[in-house]
Residue, then its C-alpha position, 0 to 999 in steps of 0.5 A: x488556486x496557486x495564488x491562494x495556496x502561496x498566500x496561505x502558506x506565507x501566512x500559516x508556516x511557522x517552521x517552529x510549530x510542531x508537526x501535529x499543529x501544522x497539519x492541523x492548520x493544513x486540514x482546517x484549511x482543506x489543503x491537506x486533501x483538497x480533492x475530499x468533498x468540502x464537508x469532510x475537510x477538502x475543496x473538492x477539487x479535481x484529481x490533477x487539481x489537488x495532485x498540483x495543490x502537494x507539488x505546490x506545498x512540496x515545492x513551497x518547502x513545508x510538509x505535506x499529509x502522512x504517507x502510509x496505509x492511513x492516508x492511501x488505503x484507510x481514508x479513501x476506503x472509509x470516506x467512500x463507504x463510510x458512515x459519517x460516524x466513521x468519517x467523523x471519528x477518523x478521517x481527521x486524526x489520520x490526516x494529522x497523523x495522530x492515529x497509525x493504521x495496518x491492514x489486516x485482510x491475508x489469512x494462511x489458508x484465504x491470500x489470493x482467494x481473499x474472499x475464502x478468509x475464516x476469521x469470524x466476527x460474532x456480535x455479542x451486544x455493543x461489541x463484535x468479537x473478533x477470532x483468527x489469524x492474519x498474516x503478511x501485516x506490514x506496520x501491524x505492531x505499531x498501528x493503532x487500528x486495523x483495517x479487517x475483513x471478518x466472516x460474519x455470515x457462514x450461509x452466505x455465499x463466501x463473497x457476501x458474508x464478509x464484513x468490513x471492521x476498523x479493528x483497535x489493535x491495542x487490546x488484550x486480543x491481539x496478538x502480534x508476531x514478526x516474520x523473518x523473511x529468507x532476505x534477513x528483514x522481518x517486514x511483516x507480522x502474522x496476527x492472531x486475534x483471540x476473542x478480540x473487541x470491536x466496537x459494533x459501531x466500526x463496521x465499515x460500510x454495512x455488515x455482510x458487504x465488506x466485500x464492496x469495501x474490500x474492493x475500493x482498497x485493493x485498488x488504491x493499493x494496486x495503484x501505479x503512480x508514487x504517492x510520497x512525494x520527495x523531501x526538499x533538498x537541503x537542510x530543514x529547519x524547524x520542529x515541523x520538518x525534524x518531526x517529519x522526518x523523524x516520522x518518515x524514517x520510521x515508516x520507511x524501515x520495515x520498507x528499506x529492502x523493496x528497492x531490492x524486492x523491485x530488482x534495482x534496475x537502476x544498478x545495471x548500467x554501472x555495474x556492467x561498466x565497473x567490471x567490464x562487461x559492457x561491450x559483451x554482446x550478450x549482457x547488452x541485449x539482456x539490458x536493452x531488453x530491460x529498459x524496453x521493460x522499465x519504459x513501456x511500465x513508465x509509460x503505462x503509469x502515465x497513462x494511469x495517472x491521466x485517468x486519475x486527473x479526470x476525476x475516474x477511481x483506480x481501475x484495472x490498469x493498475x493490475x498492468x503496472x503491477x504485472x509489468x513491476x514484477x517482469x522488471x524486476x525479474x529480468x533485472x535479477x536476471x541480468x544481475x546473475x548474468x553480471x555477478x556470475x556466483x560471486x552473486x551467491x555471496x553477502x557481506x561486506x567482500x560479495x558484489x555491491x556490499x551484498x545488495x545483489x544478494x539481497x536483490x536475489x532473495x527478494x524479487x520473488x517477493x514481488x509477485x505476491x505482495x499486492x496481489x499475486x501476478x496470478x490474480x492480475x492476470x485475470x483482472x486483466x483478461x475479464x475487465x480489460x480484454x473481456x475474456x469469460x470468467x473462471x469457473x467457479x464452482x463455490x461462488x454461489x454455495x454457502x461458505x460454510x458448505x465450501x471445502x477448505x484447509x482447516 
């Protein structure tokens, strides 16, 4: 296979094609998502067949598919679901990256109860009409679709009367407003849907059984290993990588505080060493405790990670490592405390590391909550890992619109 994907490359690269024609010629080969059935555009290779096919075109020097909610959450939920209408209709122009996706499921009264979400979805003829508000939408002002849970069936107990739609944002009925975080970034936008269109044909999956759908793409987001793979080192020439780039600064900037959100672990060492504490007893036990932390979730990646490389779907083990990121980086702010003392309650230029601490302290509890809060972790850890009882629930089986809630 490598010999094939290095031959191929000599052949297709031309620096001086644009990043749309060269991903082009990716798709077409099938080397862009080689582990996709052959009919939609891959080689149906294995999981850790296709993760060496993008080391190989990240080692080769050429750019690779987009990154994004395209790629890693949209693609795999529609290719799993469908219908080939779907499938035909958008799985190439995302892995080219002519079309730009957000997401679309969190609503002010239905976050980590997803499934008690009051946007409604009427069918009026060749279109559904879409009203309600959705909220914490990373990338919402830009995308050309959404991916969107909507209620289509009020009888039906709450799980069952959701349905799945890929939403056209650009429309009258869309509306799209940032949200200032207390950090200062304004990463996420609510969405207020007022009467908008969706065509009936973009239902993903079958309507009422969004759910199944839903489902597939809170795995693929919950999942451990990093998907964007780094830029080459070096200088870059060519069309091809001055547009990639470009691409990737843009999608990364709604994203630049999340290595903050995550606790910067990594700062810890130095900045114990740069003000002259690391011999201090207690600074030292907090940051053994710390790696102990950083390694035992790396470990449990690589185990995850295993398990994709035999062929197997995302599954709760991913509910671990997003657990064990939010204790990371929670004793990371900790130790970030215990080091900076209440210089650390100072931004700007003159406070600790020009205000990162700062920031680290008014975003890691993000952390808990993005993603699924630790909260619904735990119990997707304790009933399909450990085998515990569910929860009662007192309103799985009642039909929704009999079930009390916000209004």
């Amino acid at each position: 296979m490598s010999a094939e994907l290095n031959e191929w490359i000599a052949t297709a690269w031309d620096p001086e094609l644009s990043l749309l024609e060269w991903r082009t010629r990716l798709a077409d080969a099938g080397w862009a998502c080689p582990a996709w059935p052959r009919e939609w555009g891959g080689r149906a290779l294995s999981a850790s067949a296709a993760d060496a096919v993008l080391e190989a075109l990240a080692a080769a020097g050429v750019p690779g598919p987009p990154d994004g909610v395209g790629m890693h959450l949209a693609a795999p939920t529609i290719l799993e679901h469908g219908p080939d209408e779907l499938r035909r209709r958008f799985l190439r122009p995302t892995v080219t990256g002519e079309i730009v996706w957000c997401q679309l499921f969190s609503e002010p009264g239905a976050g980590s109860d997803l499934a008690g979400l009051t946007t409604r979805a009427a069918p009026d003829g060749d279109v559904w009409h879409v009203s309600g508000q959705k909220v914490w939408n990373t990338g919402a002002a830009h995308a050309d679709f959404g991916l969107l849970l909507a209620r289509t069936d009020w009888d039906a107990p709450k799980h069952r009367g959701i349905t799945y739609f890929v939403l056209p944002m650009k429309q009258a009925g869309v509306d799209v407003r940032p949200l200032r975080q207390m950090n200062g970034h304004a990463s996420f936008n609510e969405v207020f849907l007022d009467q908008a269109q969706v065509p009936a044909g973009y239902v993903i999956g079958q309507v009422n059984e969004g759910w199944r759908g839903a489902l597939t793409t809170l795995a693929h987001e919950r999942r451990l290993a990093p998907t964007r793979r780094p830029v080459p080192a070096g200088r870059l020439p060519g069309r091809a990588w001055r547009e990639a780039i470009a691409e990737r600064i843009a999608a990364s900037e709604p994203h630049k505080w999340y290595p903050q959100r995550a606790g910067r672990p990594d700062l810890v060492v130095a900045q114990a060493i740069a003000i002259g504490k690391a011999r201090d007893p207690v600074v030292r036990q907090e940051i053994v405790k710390l790696v102990a932390l950083a390694w035992s979730a790396k470990w449990t990646a690589q185990r995850a990670a295993a398990v994709r490389a035999l062929g197997r779907p995302p599954g709760p083990e991913g509910s671990l490592g997003k657990l064990a990121s939010s204790a990371i980086a929670r004793a990371a702010s900790r130790v970030h405390a215990l080091l900076a003392d209440a210089s650390g309650m100072l931004a700007g230029s003159d406070a600790p590391l020009d205000g990162t601490i700062t920031e680290i302290f008014l975003s890691v509890p993000a952390i808990s909550i993005a993603g699924g809060t630790d909260e619904i972790q735990r119990n997707i850890v304790a009933e399909r890992i450990l085998g515990l009882p569910k929860e009662p629930e007192t309103d799985r089986d009642v039909p929704f619109k009999r079930v009390p809630r916000n209004t």
